[in-house]
C-alpha positions as CSV (number, residue, x, y, z in Angstrom):
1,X,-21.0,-5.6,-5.3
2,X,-23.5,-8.3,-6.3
3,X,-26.1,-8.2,-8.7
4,X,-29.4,-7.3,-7.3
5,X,-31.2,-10.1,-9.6
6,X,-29.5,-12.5,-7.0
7,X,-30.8,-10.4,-3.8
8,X,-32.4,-13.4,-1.9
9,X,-35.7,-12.2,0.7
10,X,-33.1,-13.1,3.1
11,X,-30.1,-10.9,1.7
12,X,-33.2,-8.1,2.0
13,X,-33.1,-8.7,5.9
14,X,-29.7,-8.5,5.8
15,X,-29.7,-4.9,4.0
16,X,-32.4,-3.6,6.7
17,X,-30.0,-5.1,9.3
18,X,-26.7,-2.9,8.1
19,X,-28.9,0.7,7.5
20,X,-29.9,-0.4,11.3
21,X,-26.2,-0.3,12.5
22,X,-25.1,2.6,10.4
23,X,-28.1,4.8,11.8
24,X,-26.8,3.7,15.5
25,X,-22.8,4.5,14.2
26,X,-22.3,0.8,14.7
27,X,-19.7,-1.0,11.7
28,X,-21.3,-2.3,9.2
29,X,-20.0,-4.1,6.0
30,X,-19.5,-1.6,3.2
31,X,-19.7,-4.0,-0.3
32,X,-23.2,-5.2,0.5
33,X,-24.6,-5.8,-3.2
34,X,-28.0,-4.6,-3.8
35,X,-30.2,-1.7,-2.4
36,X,-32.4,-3.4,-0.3
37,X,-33.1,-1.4,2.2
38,X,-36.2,-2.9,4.3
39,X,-37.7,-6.3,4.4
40,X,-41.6,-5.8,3.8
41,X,-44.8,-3.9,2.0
42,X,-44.0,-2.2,-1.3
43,X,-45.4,1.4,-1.0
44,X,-47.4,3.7,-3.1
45,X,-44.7,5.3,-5.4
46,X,-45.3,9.0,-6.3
47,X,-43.1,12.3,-7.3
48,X,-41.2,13.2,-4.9
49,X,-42.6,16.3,-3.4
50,X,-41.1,16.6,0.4
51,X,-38.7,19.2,1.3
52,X,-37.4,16.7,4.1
53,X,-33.7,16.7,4.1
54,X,-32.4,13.5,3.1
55,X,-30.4,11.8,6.5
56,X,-26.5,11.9,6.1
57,X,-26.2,7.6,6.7
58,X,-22.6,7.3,6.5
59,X,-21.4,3.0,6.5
60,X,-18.4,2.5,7.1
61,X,-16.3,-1.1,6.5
62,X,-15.1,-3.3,9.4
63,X,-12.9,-2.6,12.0
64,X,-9.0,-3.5,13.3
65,X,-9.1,-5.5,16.8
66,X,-7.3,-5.1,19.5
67,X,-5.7,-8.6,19.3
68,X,-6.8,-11.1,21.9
69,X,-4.5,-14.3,21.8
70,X,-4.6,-17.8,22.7
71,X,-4.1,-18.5,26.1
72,X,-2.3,-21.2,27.3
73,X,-3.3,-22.7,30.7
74,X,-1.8,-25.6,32.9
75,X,-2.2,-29.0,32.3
76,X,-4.0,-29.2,35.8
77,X,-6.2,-26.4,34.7
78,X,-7.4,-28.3,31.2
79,X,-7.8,-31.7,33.1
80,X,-10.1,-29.9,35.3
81,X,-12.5,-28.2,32.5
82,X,-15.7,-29.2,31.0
83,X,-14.2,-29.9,27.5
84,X,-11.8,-32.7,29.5
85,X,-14.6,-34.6,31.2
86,X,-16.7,-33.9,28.2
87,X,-14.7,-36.2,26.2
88,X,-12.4,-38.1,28.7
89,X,-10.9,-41.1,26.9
90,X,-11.8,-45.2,28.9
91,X,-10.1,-46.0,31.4
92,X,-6.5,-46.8,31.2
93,X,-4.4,-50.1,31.8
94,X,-1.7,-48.5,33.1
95,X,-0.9,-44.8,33.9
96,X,0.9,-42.7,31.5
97,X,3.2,-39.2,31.8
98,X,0.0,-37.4,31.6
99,X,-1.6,-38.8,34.4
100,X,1.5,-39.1,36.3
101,X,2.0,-35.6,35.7
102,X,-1.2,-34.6,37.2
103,X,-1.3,-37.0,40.3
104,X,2.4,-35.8,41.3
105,X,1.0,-32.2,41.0
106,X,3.7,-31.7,38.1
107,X,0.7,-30.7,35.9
108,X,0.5,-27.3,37.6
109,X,3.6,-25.8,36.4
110,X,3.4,-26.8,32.7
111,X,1.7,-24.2,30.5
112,X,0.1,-24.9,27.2
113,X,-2.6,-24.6,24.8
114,X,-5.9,-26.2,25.6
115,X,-5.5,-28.2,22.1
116,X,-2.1,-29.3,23.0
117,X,-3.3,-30.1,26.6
118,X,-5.8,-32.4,24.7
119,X,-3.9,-34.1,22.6
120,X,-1.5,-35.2,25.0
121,X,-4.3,-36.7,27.2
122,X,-5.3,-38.7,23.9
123,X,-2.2,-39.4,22.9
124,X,-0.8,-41.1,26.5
125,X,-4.4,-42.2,26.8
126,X,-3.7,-44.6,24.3
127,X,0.0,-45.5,24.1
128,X,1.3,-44.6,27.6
129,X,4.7,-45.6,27.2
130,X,7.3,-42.5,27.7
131,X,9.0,-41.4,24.1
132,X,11.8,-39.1,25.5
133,X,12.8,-40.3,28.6
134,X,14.8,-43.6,29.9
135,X,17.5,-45.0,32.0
136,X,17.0,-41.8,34.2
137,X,17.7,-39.3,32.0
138,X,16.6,-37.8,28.3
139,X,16.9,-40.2,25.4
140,X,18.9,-39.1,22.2
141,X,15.3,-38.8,20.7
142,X,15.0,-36.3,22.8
143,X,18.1,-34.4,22.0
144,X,17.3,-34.6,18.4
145,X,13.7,-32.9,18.7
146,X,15.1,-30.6,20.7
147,X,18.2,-29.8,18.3
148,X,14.8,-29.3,15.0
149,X,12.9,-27.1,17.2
150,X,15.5,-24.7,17.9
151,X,15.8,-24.6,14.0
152,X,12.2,-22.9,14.1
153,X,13.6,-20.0,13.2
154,X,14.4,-21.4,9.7
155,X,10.4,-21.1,8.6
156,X,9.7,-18.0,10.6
157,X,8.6,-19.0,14.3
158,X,10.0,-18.3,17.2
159,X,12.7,-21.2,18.4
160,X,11.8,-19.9,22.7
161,X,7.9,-20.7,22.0
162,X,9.8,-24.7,21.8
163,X,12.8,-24.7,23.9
164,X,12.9,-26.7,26.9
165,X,16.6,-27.7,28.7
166,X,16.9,-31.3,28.8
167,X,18.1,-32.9,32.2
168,X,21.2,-34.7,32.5
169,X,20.2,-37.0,35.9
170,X,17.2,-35.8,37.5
171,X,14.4,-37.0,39.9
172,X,11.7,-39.4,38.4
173,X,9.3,-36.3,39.2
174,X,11.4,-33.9,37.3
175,X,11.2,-36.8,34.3
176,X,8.0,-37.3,33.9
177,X,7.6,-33.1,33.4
178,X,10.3,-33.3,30.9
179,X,8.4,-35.8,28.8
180,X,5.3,-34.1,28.9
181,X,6.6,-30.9,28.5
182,X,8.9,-31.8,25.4
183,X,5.4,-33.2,24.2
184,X,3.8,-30.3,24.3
185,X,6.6,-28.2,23.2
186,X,6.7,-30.4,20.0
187,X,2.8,-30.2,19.4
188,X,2.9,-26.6,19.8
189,X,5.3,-26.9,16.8
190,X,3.0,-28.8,15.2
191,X,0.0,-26.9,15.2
192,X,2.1,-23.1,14.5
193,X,3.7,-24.9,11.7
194,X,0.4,-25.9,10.3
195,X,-2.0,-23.1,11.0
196,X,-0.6,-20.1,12.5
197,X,0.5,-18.7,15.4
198,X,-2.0,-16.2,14.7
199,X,-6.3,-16.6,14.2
200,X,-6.8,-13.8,11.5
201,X,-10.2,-13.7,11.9
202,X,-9.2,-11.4,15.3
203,X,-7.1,-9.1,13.8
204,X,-10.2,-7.0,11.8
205,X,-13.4,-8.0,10.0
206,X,-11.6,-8.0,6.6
207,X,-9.8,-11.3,7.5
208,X,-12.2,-14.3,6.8
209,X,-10.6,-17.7,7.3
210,X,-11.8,-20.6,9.0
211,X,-9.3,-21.6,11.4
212,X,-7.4,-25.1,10.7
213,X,-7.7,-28.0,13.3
214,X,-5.0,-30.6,13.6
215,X,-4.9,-33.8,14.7
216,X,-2.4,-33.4,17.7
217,X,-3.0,-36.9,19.2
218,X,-2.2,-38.3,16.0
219,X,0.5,-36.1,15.5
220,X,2.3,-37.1,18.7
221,X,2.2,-40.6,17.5
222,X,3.4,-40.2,13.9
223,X,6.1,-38.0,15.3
224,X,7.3,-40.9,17.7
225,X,7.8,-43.0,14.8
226,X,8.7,-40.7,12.6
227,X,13.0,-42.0,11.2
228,X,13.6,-38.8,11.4
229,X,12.3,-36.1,13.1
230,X,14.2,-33.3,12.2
231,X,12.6,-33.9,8.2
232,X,9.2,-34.7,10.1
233,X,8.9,-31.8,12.0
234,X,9.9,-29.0,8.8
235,X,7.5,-31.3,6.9
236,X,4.5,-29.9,9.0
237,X,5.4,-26.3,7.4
238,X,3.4,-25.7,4.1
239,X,4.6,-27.6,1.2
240,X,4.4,-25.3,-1.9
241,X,6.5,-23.8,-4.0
242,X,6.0,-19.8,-2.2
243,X,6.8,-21.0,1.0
244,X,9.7,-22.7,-0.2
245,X,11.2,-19.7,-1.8
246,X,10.5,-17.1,1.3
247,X,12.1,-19.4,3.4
248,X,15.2,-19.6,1.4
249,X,14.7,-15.5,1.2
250,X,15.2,-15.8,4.8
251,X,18.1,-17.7,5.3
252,X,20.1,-15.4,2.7
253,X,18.6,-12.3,3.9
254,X,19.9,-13.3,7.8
255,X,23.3,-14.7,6.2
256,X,23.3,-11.3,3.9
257,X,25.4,-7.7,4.3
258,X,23.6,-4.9,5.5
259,X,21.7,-3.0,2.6
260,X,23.2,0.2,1.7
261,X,20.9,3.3,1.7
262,X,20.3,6.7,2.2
263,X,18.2,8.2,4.9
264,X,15.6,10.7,3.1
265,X,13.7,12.4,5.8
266,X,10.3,10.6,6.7
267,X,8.0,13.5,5.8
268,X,9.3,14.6,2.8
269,X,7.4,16.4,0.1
270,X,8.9,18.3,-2.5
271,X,8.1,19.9,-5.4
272,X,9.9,21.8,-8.0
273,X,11.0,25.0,-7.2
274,X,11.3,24.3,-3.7
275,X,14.5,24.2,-1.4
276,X,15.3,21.5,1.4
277,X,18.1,20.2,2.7
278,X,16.8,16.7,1.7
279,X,17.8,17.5,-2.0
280,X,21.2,16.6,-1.2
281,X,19.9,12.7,0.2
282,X,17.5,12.6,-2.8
283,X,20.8,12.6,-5.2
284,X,22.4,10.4,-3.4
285,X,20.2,7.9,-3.1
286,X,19.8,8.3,-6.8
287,X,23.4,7.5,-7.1
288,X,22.6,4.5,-5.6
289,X,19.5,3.2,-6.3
290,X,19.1,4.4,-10.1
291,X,19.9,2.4,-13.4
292,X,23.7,2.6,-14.9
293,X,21.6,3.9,-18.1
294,X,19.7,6.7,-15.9
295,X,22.8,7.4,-14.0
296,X,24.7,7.8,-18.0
297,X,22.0,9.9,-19.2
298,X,22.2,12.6,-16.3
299,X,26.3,12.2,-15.8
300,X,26.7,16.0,-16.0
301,X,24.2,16.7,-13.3
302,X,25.3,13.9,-10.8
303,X,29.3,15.0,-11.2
304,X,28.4,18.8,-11.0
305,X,26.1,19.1,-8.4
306,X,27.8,20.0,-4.9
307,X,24.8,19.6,-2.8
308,X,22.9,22.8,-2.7
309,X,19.5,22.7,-1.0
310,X,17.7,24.4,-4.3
311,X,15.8,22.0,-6.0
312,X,16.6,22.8,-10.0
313,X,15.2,22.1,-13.1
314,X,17.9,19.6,-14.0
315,X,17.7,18.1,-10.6
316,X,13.9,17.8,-11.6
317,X,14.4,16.0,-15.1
318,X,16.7,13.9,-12.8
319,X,13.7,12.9,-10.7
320,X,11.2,12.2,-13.5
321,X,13.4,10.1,-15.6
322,X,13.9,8.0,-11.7
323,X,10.5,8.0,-11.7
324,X,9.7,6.3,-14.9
325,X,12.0,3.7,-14.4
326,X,10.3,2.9,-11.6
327,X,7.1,2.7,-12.9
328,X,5.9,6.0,-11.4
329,X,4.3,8.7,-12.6
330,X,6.8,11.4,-13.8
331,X,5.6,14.1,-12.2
332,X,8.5,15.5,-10.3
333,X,7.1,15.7,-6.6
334,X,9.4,14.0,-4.1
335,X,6.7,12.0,-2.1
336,X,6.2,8.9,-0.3
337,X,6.3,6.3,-3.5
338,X,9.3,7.9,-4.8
339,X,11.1,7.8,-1.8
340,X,10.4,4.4,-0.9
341,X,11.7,3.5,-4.9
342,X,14.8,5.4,-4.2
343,X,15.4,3.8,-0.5
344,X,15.6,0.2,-0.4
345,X,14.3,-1.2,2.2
346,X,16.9,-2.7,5.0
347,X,17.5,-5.9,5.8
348,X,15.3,-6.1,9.2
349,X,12.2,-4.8,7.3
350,X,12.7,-7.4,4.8
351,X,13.1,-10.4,7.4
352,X,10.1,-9.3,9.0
353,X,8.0,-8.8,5.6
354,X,9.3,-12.6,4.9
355,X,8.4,-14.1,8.3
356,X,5.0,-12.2,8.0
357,X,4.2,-13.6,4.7
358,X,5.2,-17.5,6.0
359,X,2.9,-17.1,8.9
360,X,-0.1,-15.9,6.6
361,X,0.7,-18.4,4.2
362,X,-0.4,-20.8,7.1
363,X,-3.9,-19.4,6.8
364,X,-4.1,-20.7,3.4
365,X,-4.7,-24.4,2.1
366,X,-1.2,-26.3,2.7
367,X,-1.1,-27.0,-1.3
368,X,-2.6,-23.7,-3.6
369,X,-3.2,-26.0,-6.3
370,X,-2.2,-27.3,-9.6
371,X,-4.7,-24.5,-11.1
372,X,-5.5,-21.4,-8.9
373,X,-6.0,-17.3,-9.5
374,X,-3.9,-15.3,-6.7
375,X,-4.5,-11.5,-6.2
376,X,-2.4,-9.6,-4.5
377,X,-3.4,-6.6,-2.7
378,X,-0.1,-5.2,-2.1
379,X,1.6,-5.6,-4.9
380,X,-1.6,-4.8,-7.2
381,X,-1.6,-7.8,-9.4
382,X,-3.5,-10.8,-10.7
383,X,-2.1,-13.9,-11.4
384,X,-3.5,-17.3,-12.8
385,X,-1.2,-20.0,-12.2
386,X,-1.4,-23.4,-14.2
387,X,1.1,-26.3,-13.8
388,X,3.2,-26.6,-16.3
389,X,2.4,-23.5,-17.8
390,X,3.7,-19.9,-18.2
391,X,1.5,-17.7,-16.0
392,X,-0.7,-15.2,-16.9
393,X,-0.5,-12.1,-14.7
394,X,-2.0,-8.6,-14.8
395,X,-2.0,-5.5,-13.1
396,X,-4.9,-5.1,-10.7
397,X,-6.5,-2.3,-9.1
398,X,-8.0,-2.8,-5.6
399,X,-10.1,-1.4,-3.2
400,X,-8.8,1.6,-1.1
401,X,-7.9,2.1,2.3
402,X,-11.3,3.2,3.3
403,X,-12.9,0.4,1.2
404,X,-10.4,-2.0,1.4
405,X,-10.5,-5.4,-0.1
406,X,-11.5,-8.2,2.0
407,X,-8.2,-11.5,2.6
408,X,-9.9,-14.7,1.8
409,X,-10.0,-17.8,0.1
410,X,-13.1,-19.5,-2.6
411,X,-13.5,-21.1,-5.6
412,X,-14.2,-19.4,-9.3
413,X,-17.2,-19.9,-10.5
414,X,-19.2,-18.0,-13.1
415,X,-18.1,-15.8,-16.1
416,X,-20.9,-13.3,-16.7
417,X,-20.4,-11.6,-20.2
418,X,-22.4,-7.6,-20.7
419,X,-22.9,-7.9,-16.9
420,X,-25.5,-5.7,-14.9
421,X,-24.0,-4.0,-11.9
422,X,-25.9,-4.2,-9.0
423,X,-25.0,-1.2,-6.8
424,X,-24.0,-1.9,-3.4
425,X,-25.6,-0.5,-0.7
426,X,-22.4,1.5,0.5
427,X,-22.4,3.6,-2.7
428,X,-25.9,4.2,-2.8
429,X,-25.4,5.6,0.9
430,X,-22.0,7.5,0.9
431,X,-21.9,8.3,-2.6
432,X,-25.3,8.9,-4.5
433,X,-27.5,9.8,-1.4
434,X,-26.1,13.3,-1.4
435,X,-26.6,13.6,-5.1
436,X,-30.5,12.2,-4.8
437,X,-31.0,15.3,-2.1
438,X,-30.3,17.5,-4.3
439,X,-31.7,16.2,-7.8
440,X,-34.1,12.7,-7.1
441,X,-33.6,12.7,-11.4
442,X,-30.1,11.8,-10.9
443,X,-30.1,7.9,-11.3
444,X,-32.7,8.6,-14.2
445,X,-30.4,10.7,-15.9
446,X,-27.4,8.4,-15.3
447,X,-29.5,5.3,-16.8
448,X,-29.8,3.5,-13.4
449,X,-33.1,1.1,-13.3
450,X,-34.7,1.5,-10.5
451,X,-37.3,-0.8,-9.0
452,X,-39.4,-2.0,-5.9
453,X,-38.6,-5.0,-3.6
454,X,-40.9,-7.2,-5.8
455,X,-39.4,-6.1,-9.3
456,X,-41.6,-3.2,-10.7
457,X,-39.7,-0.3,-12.6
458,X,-40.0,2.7,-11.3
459,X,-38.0,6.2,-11.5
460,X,-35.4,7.7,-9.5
461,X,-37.6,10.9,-9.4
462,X,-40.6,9.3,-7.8
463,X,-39.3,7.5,-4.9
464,X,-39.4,8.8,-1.5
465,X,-35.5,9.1,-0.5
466,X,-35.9,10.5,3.1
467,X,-37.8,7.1,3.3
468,X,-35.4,5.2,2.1
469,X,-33.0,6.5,3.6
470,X,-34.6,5.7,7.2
471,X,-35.2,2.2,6.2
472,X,-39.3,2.7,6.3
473,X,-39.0,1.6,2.3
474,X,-36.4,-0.4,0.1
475,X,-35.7,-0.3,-4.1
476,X,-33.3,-2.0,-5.8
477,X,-30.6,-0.3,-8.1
478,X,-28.6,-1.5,-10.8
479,X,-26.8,-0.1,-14.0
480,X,-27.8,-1.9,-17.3
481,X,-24.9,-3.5,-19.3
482,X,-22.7,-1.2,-21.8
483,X,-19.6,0.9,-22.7
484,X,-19.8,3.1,-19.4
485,X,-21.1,-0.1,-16.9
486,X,-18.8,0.5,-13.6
487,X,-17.7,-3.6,-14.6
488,X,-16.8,-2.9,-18.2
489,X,-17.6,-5.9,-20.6
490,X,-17.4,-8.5,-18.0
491,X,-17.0,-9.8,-14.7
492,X,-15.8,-13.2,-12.9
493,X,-17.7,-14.7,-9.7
494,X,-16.5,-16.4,-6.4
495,X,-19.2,-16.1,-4.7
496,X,-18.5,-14.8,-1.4
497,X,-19.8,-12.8,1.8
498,X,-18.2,-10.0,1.0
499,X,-19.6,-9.5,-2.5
500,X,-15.9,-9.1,-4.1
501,X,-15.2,-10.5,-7.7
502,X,-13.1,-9.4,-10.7
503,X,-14.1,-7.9,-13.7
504,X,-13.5,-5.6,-16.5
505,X,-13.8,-1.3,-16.3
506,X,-14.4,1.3,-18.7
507,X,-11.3,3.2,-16.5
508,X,-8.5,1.8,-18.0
509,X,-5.9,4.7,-17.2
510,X,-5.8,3.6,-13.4
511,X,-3.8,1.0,-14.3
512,X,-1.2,3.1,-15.7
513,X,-0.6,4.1,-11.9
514,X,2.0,2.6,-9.5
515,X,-0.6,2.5,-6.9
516,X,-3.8,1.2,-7.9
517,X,-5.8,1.1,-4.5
518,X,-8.8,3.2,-6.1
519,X,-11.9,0.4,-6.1
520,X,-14.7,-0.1,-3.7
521,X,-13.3,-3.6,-2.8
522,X,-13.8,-5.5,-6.1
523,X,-10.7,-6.3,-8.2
524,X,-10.2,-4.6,-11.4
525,X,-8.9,-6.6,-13.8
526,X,-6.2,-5.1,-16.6
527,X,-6.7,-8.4,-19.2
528,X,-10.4,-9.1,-17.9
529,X,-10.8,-11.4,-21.3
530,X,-7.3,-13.5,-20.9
531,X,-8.4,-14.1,-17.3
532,X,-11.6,-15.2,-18.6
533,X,-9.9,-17.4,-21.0
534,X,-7.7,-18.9,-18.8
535,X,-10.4,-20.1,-16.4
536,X,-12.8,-21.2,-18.4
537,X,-10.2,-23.4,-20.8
538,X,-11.3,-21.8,-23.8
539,X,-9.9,-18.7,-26.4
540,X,-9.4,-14.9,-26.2
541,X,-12.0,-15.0,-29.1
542,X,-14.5,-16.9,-27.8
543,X,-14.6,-14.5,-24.7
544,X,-14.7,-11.9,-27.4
545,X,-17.6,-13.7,-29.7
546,X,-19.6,-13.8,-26.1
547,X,-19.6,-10.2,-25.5
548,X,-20.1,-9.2,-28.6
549,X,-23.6,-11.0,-28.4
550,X,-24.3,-7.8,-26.2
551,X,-27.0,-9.5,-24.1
552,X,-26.4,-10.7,-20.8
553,X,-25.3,-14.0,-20.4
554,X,-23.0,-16.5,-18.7
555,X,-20.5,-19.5,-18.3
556,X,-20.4,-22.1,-15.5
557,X,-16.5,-22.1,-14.7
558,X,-16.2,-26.5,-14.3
559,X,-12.6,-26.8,-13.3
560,X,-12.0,-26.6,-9.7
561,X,-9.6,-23.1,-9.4
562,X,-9.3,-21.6,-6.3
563,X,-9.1,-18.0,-6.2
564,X,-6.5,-16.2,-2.9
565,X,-7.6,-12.7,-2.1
566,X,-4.4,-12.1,-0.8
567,X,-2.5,-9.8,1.1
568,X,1.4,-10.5,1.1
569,X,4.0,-7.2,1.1
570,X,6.6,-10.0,0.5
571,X,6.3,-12.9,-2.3
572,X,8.0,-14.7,-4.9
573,X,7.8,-14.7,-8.1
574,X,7.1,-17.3,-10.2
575,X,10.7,-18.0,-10.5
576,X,11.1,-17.6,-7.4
577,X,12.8,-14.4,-6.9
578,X,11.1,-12.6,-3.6
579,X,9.5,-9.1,-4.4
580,X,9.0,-6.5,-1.4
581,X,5.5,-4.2,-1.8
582,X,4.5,-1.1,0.1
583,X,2.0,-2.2,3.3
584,X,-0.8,0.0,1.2
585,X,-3.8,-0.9,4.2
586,X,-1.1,-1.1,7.4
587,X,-1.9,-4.7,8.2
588,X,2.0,-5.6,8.6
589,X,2.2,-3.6,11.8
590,X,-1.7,-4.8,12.8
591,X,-0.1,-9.0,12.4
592,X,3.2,-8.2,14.0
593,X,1.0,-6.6,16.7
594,X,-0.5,-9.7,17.2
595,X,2.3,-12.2,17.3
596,X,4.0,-9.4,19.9
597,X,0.7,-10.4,22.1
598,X,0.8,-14.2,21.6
599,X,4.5,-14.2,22.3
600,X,3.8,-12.1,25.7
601,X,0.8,-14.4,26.6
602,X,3.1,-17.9,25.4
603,X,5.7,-16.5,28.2
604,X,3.5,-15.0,31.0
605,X,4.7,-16.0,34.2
606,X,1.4,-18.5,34.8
């Protein structure tokens, strides 16, 4: 959704590039921000006259992978690749366990990522001396990285992915592969702890991280010196104050009695009037789940009713008054977000919302930042953070499941007051195409400038849509600033691939909704002008004095404030109390997908 003032000639190619792949059915991105459909010519503009049919170009946004994971290979198998003799350390002194490993053929049976592989070359390449091993058997060092790893559990990996059996007396053979393979074990750690088990970028195209590299070599070293490696090794985790608080969450939701609930048919729909047998579980879990004050109010009801399948007018005014305490709209109907407000969720789906959001925390910068905007998808919110200060948060609406909003990371960077609103390519194709074939007025009407590659005005009514539509010509839309602009008053850049940024709306009633998964992948902001404020260190009324200018204009955001496009079904508060959110795009089940693969490929038989 980017301004088409800002279309670059080669943002043009880029537009002729996605009509290409949607005309072949191939994914394209679906938030492309301008209608530049063609790189080349202007052509002669004249009423439209042809009775050719406009094309039905549908684009769709990316796609879910089927996850490939890393593949871990044998130490013989790395030292035997092009990246090892690309970058092959000098010549040793003396032989270390990594080279011992390999000329006693030990380095066949031990399995590990090509990183780790690396690092231990680099490591014993230049400090060969063995760190868990002596006197013929393992070392208490040993036995002390061993008892931290199996404590992996703690911060949400997998303690088997480290756990090696140490030997009492054993060959010098069998020696040598327990130090190497207590190594690798313990850089494996290392590098989950800091980045991920998982590379999101594989799950779907609306992940977009760069992956994080780590210095294992160093690592190894810094461990081995380390006074104590138990602290060292948790210290690799992410150090901020989110990560701190789901990984208490975890330890008291493990330690923690099992949640008590009532069972509601999955399925159920039910609306007043109607009969089920589920009427009887929707009062019960009323019972439990409902406010002393709700459960006061409705006393009567709750003591007389004897569990009839009819579903009643009182048991209806039961319902709705649930259903505004829960932020829901009062409507009655027994559906999905008023069952999943009146069934907690157990303690398993809990754990595994935690150790979901402590692995994608990984993906994000170790430390968020003493200033810093985080969105989240799932629970609909925007929230500026600022040491020392008491947050500012919001609701949000987001995009929806079929134009979902992108999970990345970038820095704030422009205020832009009575903005324009370019309109991205995906609208122009799946929404206002079909209008076009019917009336080529209708941007006209709607106050929509329209204009050729090179800038010049023209009308809706006089360009040739069927040849637009197959990419032989390309205009530009965009929606001048005012009450009814799609981006309200104002809207707040990060740059981005994926043309996403917040801003203002002219629909304010969405927000009044429990779900607010309504946009085309931008973030709708319910306070644009505090946000504003915030991130531009300056007053409600200045942002006010700025619009009320009524020309377009703008203001260079100076601080450094990262903004997260997050997506986290569990997270903290700021006091640190963990909040649970529906999974509103099904990426839970796509990441626990993946870390089912990587834990299958981690203990392949090799």
């Amino acid at each position: 959704m980017t301004d088409p003032i800002r279309t670059t000639h080669a943002g043009r190619l880029a537009g002729a590039v996605l009509l290409a792949a949607a005309l072949l059915s191939a994914p394209a991105a679906h938030a492309q921000g301008f209608f530049g459909w063609g790189w080349g010519r202007d052509r002669a503009w004249s009423p439209w006259r042809q009775s050719r049919p406009i094309p039905q170009v549908h684009f769709s946004g990316p796609k879910y992978y089927t996850y490939q994971p890393d593949q871990p290979i044998s130490l013989a198998e790395f030292a035997r690749s092009k990246e090892a003799a690309a970058d092959a350390p000098s010549a040793r002194l003396m032989a270390g366990p990594y080279d011992l490993a390999l000329k006693q053929g030990i380095g066949r049976s031990l399995r590990m990522l090509p990183e780790v592989a690396k690092g231990l070359r680099d490591h014993y390449a230049a400090h060969p001396a063995f760190l868990w091993v002596g006197q013929g058997r393992a070392n208490q060092r040993a036995r002390e990285v061993l008892a931290a790893l199996a404590q992996a559990d703690r911060y949400g990996l997998a303690p088997q992915d480290y756990a090696i059996d140490p030997p009492d007396t054993a060959t010098a053979d069998e020696l040598i592969g327990f130090e190497v393979d207590l190594s690798a074990r313990l850089l494996t750690y290392v590098l989950d702890a800091t980045r991920g088990r998982i590379d999101p970028n594989r799950i779907s195209g609306y992940h977009d991280f760069e992956r994080k590299t780590v210095d294992l070599a160093g690592a190894l070293e810094s461990a081995a010196a380390a006074s104590d490696i138990g602290a060292w090794l948790a210290a690799r985790n992410p150090d901020n104050a989110p990560f701190k608080a789901l990984e208490g969450e975890l330890v008291r939701l493990r330690a923690a009695a099992p949640v008590e609930r009532v069972e509601i048919a999955e399925g159920t729909f039910l609306k007043p009037g109607q009969a089920s047998p589920e009427v009887a579980n929707v009062v019960a879990a009323i019972r439990l789940a409902g406010s002393e004050a709700l459960k006061a109010r409705h006393a009567t009801i709750l003591a007389s009713y004897s569990g009839g399948a009819a579903y009643a007018p009182e048991l209806v005014d039961l319902v709705r008054d649930f259903q505004k305490e829960a932020g829901l709209s009062p409507d009655g109907i027994v559906g999905r977000n008023t069952i999943a407000a009146m069934v907690p969720s157990s303690n398993a789906d809990r754990i595994l919302k935690v150790e979901l959001a402590m692995e994608r925390l990984r993906w994000l910068p170790r430390e968020l930042g003493a200033r810093y905007v985080f969105i989240n998808q799932p629970a609909y919110t925007a929230t500026y953070m600022r040491e020392g200060r008491e947050p500012l948060s919001m609701r949000a609406v987001v995009g929806s499941p079929r134009n979902q909003t992108y999970f990345f990371t970038d820095r704030i960077e422009t205020v832009e007051y009575n903005p324009y609103w370019g309109v991205p390519l995906s609208i122009i194709v799946n929404e206002m195409l079909p209008q076009l074939s019917a009336d080529p007025s209708y941007l006209d009407r709607l106050g929509y400038e329209v204009t050729t590659v090179t800038g010049q005005r023209i009308s809706s009514a006089s360009v040739d849509w069927y040849a637009v539509a197959t990419n032989a010509a390309a205009v530009d839309v965009r929606q001048p600033p005012g009450p009814g602009n799609a981006l309200g008053r104002l809207k707040i850049l990060f740059p981005n691939a994926h043309a996403i940024y917040m801003h203002d709306t002219p629909q304010k009633e969405l927000f009044k909704q429990a779900r607010r998964a309504f946009s085309h992948g931008c973030v709708r902001l319910e306070h644009p002008r505090e946000m504003a404020a915030a991130v531009l260190d300056t007053s409600v009324d200045y942002i006010d004095q700025r619009i009320a200018q009524g020309r377009n204009d703008s203001d260079d955001v100076r601080a450094n404030i990262p903004v997260y496009v997050a997506y986290f079904t569990a997270w903290p508060t700021p006091q640190g109390a963990v909040e649970y959110f529906d999974d509103v795009y099904g990426r839970d089940d796509h990441l626990a997908t993946a870390i089912a693969r990587t834990d299958a490929a981690r203990h392949a038989e090799g």
